[in-house]
N, C-alpha and C positions, 0 to 999 in steps of 0.2 A: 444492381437490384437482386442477381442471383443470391450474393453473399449476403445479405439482410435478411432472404428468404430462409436460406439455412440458419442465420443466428435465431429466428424466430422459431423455430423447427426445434433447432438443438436446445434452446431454452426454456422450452415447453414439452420436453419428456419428462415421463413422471418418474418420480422418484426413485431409488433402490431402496425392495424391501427393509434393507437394514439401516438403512435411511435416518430412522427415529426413536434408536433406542437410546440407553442413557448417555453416551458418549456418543461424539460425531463420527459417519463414519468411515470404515478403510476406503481409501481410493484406491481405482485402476492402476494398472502398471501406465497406461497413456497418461488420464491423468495426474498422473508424480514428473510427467516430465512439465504439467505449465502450475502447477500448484501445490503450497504444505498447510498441512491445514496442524495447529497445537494444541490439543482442546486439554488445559489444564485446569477445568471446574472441579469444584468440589461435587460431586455429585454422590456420595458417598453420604456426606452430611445431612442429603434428601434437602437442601437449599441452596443450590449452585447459583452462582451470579451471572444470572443469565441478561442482564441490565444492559454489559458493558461488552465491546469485542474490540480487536483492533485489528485491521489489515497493513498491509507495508506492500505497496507497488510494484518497486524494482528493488527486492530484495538480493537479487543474488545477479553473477555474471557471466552463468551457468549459459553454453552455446548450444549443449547436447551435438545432434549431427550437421551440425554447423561450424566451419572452417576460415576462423578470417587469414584474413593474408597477413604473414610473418611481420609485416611490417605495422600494420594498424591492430596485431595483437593485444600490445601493450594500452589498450584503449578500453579493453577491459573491464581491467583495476581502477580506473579514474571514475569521477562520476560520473563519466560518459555511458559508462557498460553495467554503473549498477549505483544505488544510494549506497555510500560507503558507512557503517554502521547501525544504518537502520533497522536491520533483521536482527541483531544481536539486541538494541531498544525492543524492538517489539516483542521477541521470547522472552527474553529476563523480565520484563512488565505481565505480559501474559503468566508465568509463572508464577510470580511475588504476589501478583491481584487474583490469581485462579480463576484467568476467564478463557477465553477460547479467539485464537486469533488465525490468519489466512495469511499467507506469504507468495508468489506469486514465485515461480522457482527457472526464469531465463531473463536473458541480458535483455533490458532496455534496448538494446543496438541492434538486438532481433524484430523487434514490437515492442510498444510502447502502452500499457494497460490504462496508463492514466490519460491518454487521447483518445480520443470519438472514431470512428471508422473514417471519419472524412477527414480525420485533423493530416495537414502536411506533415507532421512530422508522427505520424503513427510509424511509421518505419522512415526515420532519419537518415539520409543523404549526406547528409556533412556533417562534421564536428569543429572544433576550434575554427570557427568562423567559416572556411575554404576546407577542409580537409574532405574530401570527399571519400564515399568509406564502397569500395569494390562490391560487398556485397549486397550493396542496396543502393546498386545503382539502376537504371530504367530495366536495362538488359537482362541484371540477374536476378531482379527481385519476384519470389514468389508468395506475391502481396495473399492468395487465398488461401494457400498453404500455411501459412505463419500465423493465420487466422484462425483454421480450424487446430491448429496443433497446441496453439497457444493461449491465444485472445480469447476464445469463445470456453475451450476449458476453465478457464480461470475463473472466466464470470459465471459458468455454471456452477460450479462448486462455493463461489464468493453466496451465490445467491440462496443456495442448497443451506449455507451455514446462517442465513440470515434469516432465511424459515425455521430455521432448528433453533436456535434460541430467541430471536424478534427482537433486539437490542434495543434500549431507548436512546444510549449513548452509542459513537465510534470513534475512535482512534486510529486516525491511520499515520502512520512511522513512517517519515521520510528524509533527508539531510542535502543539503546545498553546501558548495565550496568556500571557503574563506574568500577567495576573487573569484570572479567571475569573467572570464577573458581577463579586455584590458578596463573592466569596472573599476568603480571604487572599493576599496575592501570593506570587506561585511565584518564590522566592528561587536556584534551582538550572536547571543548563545541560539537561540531558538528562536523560530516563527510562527506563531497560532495563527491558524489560517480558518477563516469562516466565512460562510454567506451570512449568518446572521448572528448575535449573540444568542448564548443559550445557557441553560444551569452547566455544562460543562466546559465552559472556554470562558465563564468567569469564575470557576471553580482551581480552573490551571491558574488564570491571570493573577487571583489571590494568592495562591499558593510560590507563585513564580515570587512575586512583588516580598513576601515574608522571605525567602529565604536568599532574597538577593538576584535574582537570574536577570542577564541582561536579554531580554526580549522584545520585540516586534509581534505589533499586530495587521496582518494581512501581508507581511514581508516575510522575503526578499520575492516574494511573488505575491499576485492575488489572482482570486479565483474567477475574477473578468478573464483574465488573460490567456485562459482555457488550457489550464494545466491538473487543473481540480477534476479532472471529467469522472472520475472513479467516485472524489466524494458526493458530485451532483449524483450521480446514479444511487448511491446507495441511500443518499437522506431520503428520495421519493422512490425509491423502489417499492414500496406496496403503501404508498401515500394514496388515499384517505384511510385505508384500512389499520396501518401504523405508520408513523414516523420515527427516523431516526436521526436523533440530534449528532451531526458526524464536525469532528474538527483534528483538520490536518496539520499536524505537530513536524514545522521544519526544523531539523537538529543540523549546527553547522557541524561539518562529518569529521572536522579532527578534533572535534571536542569529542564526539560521538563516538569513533574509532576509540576514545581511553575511556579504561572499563570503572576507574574510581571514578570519573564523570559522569558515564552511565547510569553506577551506581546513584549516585546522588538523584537523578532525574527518577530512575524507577521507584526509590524510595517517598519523593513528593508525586507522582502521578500516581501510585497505590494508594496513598492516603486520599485522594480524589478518587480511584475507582470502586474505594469501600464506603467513600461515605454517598456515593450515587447506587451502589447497592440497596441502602435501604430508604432511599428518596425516588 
């Protein structure tokens, strides 16, 4: 209950004066350690595409002052410690479309942005099935710490940039492994993932279908499953007052990791986030 208290505390301070001027604004030295915010709008043109944003979860697998053990190091670099090209999708898109996007800037292995405060796996215990990981285990984890240092910055600022432009659409960037343990392999490029259809995930779906992309809808996860918790938050975040139509884009990550793939992807989701600029 303490910790609920303070998130509602910390989420309800007002604003920084500089808060709302033309571009979004500088962060904290604290906050750079749980969030990047890109604001690449045009706002010079006095008609910035304030329509569209895109977030990315577990961008990076950035530990700051945090030390794993020599051995579960190497855990990282896999999709365990971070979405493997996702952040790289989400700036080059955010640049090409000139909108303004939020990257969330520590390992998943730390905290998990995209679980609830009560999901088991907000700070993850094991990996590869049995791997159990030293520093999130009962004894050393300092589950309120990792909250205020992390979790709660992130959403403050996610929320800061969602008042500052009011998106109708979002985009959030994320990428899954070719196998999954001992799964079946994940034969398909991308997965549009949504609670509901909307002008923007049939906007992708058309765009996918024309230019060939092998894709999945609500795969290789769905948002029952409660891995979605970032995009439930931000569709109703100031629902009835606006909504935003949010749909999470899963890139398989060694498609995603090559940049002439990339390429290809930002060059079709641009043509969708200009023509929902003026829709």
């Amino acid at each position: 209950m303490k910790i609920f208290k303070g998130l509602h505390k910390y989420m309800n301070k007002p604003l920084p004066s500089n808060a709302q001027k033309d571009f979004f604004r500088s962060l904290t030295y604290l906050e750079k350690h749980a969030v990047e915010v890109f604001d690449y709008r045009d706002v010079q043109s006095g008609n910035p595409n304030n329509k569209v944003m895109i977030t990315c979860e577990h961008a990076t697998n950035k530990t700051h002052n945090y030390i794993f053990p020599k051995e579960e190091q190497h855990l990282l670099d896999t999709h365990w410690g971070y979405d493997i090209g996702a952040k790289d999708m989400g700036i080059e898109l955010s640049e090409s479309a000139k909108i303004l996007s939020v990257y969330s800037n520590f390992s998943r292995l730390l905290i998990d942005p995209n679980r609830s405060l009560i999901s088991d796996t907000l700070i993850r215990k094991k990996v590869e099935k049995n791997v159990e990981l030293f520093l999130n285990n009962n004894d050393n984890v300092d589950r309120e710490k990792r909250i205020n240092m992390f979790y709660m910055p992130y959403y403050k600022v996610l929320w800061e940039a969602l008042d500052f432009v009011k998106p109708k659409y979002l985009i959030s960037s994320h990428s899954f492994t070719k196998q999954y343990e001992d799964h079946d392999e994940r034969k398909f490029e991308v997965g549009i993932l949504f609670r509901e259809k909307s002008l923007l995930s049939d906007l992708i779906e058309s765009e996918y279908k024309r230019e060939g992309v092998n894709y999945r809808i609500n795969e290789p996860y769905h948002p029952n499953e409660g891995v979605c918790h970032a995009m439930d938050c931000i569709s109703t975040y100031k629902w009835p007052e606006w909504y935003t139509q949010v749909v999470l884009l899963e890139f398989r990550n060694d498609y995603c990791n090559d940049k002439k793939w990339r390429k290809k992807q930002v060059e079709m989701l641009t043509k969708v986030v200009d023509y929902l600029k003026e829709h």
